[in-house]
C-alpha positions, 0 to 999 in steps of 0.5 A: 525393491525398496521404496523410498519414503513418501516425499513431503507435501509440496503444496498446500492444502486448500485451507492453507491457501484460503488462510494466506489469501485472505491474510493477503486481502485484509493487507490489500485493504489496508494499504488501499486505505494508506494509499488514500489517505497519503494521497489526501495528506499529499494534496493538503501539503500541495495546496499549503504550499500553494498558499505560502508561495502566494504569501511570500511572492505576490504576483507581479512581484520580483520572485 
């Protein structure tokens, strides 16, 4: 009978999962960090627009 080749590996050795997880947990951190600081940058924006529109339209004004 002939035997046929040994398949390629399918999966990766442990080295190569430990590799991409920690590539993947440095990407996490640093889209965490993003995350904040476009939530800072949000509710700056928010609280100038507050303080134009107090401005602009006092209260009790005609809109």
């Amino acid at each position: 009978p002939q035997y046929a080749a040994p398949a390629p590996r399918l999966e990766p050795d442990c080295g190569e999962l430990l590799r991409a997880n920690s590539r993947l947990e440095e990407e996490k951190g640093r889209l965490e960090r993003e995350n904040e600081e476009l939530g800072r940058r949000l509710e700056s924006s928010a609280q100038e627009i507050a303080r134009l529109r107090a401005a602009r339209c006092p209260p009790g004004g005609e809109g």
